[in-house]
C-alpha positions in Angstrom: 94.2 61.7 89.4 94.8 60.5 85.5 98.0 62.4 85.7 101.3 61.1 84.5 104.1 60.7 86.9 106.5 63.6 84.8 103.1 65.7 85.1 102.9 65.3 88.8 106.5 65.9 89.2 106.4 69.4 87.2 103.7 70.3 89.4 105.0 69.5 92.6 108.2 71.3 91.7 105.8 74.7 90.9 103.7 74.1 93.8 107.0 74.0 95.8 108.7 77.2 95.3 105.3 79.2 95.4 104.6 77.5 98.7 108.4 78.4 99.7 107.5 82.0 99.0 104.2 82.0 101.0 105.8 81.0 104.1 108.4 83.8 103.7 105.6 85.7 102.8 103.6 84.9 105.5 106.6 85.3 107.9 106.8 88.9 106.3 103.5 89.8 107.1 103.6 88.7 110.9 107.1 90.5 111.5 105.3 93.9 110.1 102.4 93.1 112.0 104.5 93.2 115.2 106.8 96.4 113.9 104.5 98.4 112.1 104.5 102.4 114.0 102.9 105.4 113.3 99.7 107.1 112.7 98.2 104.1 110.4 99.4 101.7 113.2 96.0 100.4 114.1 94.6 99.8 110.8 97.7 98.2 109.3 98.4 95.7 112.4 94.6 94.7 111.6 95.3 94.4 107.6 98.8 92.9 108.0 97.4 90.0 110.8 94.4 89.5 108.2 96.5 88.9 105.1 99.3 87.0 107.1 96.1 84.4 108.0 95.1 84.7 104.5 98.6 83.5 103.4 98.4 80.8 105.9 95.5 79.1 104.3 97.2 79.4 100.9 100.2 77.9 102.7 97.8 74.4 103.8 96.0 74.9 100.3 99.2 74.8 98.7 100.7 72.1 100.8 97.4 69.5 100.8 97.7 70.0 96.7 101.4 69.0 96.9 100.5 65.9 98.5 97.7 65.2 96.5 100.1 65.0 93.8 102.2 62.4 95.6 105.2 65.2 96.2 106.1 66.2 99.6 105.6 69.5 100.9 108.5 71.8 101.8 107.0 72.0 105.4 110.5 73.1 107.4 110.7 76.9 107.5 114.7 76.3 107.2 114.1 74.8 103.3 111.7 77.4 102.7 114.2 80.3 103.3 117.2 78.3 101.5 114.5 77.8 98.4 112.4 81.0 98.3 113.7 83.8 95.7 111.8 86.8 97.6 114.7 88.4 99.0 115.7 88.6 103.2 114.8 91.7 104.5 116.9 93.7 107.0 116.8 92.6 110.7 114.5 94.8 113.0 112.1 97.4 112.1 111.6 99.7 108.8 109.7 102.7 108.0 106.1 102.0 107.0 106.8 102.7 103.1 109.5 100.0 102.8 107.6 97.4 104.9 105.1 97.8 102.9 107.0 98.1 99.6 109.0 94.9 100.6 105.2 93.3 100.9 104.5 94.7 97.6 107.7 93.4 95.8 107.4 89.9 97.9 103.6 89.8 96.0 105.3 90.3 92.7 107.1 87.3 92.7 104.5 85.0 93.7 102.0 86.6 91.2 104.8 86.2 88.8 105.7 82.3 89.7 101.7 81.5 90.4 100.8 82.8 86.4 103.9 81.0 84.6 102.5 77.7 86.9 98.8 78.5 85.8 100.2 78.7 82.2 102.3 75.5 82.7 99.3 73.5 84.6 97.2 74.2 81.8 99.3 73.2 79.1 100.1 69.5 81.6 96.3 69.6 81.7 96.4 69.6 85.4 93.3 71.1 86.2 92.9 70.8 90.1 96.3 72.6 90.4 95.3 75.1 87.9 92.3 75.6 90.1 93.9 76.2 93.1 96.6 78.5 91.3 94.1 81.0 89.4 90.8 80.6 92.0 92.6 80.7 95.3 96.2 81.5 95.3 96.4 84.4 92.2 92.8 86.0 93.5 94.0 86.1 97.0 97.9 87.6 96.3 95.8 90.3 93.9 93.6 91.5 96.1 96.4 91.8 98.7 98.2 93.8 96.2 95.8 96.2 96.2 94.8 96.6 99.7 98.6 97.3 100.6 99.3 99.4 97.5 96.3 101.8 98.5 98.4 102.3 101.8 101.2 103.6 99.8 99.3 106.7 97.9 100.9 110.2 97.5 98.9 111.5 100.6 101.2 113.3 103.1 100.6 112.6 106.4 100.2 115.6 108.6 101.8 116.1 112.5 99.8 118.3 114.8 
């Protein structure tokens, strides 16, 4: 790989906690998959299943990189909700809005902690990580952003 050890390390330690937060992510998306009610039901059980899968890729993407590096991955569920920084939602279901806005604010952070890695992989000179970060990992968690932000427009659904 022609990276130094501290290099590898630093890495590792990035690819860790974003890979934490995609499994809680993930997690998120399947439990509103499963809740999600109302008029939207069918299309957002289709878009929440699709971008839970998506996450899942990221998830071995992110995990295969780790190793790469010589790390080990945070594969246990348990460490991943004792590491992750996207906050526990409430047990059962919610309204559509804040399942959704709990996807949105989930996103955030990842977008937050994948561009302060990109930036930090860049500087290390760790291009195959920076890669993954930007092409896969940012691109995917943007596009997500938007197709669950469109679900949360000023439109007022009307009863019959």
């Amino acid at each position: 790989l022609a990276l130094n050890f501290e290099v590898r390390l630093e890495s590792v330690q990035l690819l860790n906690q974003i890979l934490s937060d995609s499994m809680i992510l993930y997690a998120l998306y399947k439990k509103h998959h499963w809740l999600v009610r109302g008029p939207t039901f069918f299309q957002l059980h289709l878009l929440l299943d699709k971008h839970a899968d998506e996450q899942l890729k990221l998830i071995d993407l992110l995990a295969e990189r780790v190793q790469t590096l010589g790390g080990v991955a945070v594969g246990d569920p348990r460490l991943a909700a004792e590491i992750t920084t996207i906050p526990r939602p409430p047990d059962g279901a919610e309204e559509v809005p804040a399942m959704l806005s709990r996807l949105l604010e989930a996103h955030e952070i990842i977008i937050e902690k994948v561009r302060e890695a990109i930036t930090k992989t860049a500087e290390n000179r760790d291009d195959g990580t920076n890669d993954l970060l930007m092409s896969d990992v940012l691109r995917t968690n943007e596009l997500q952003v938007w197709f669950v932000a469109e679900h949360l427009v000023d439109i007022p659904v009307v009863r019959v």
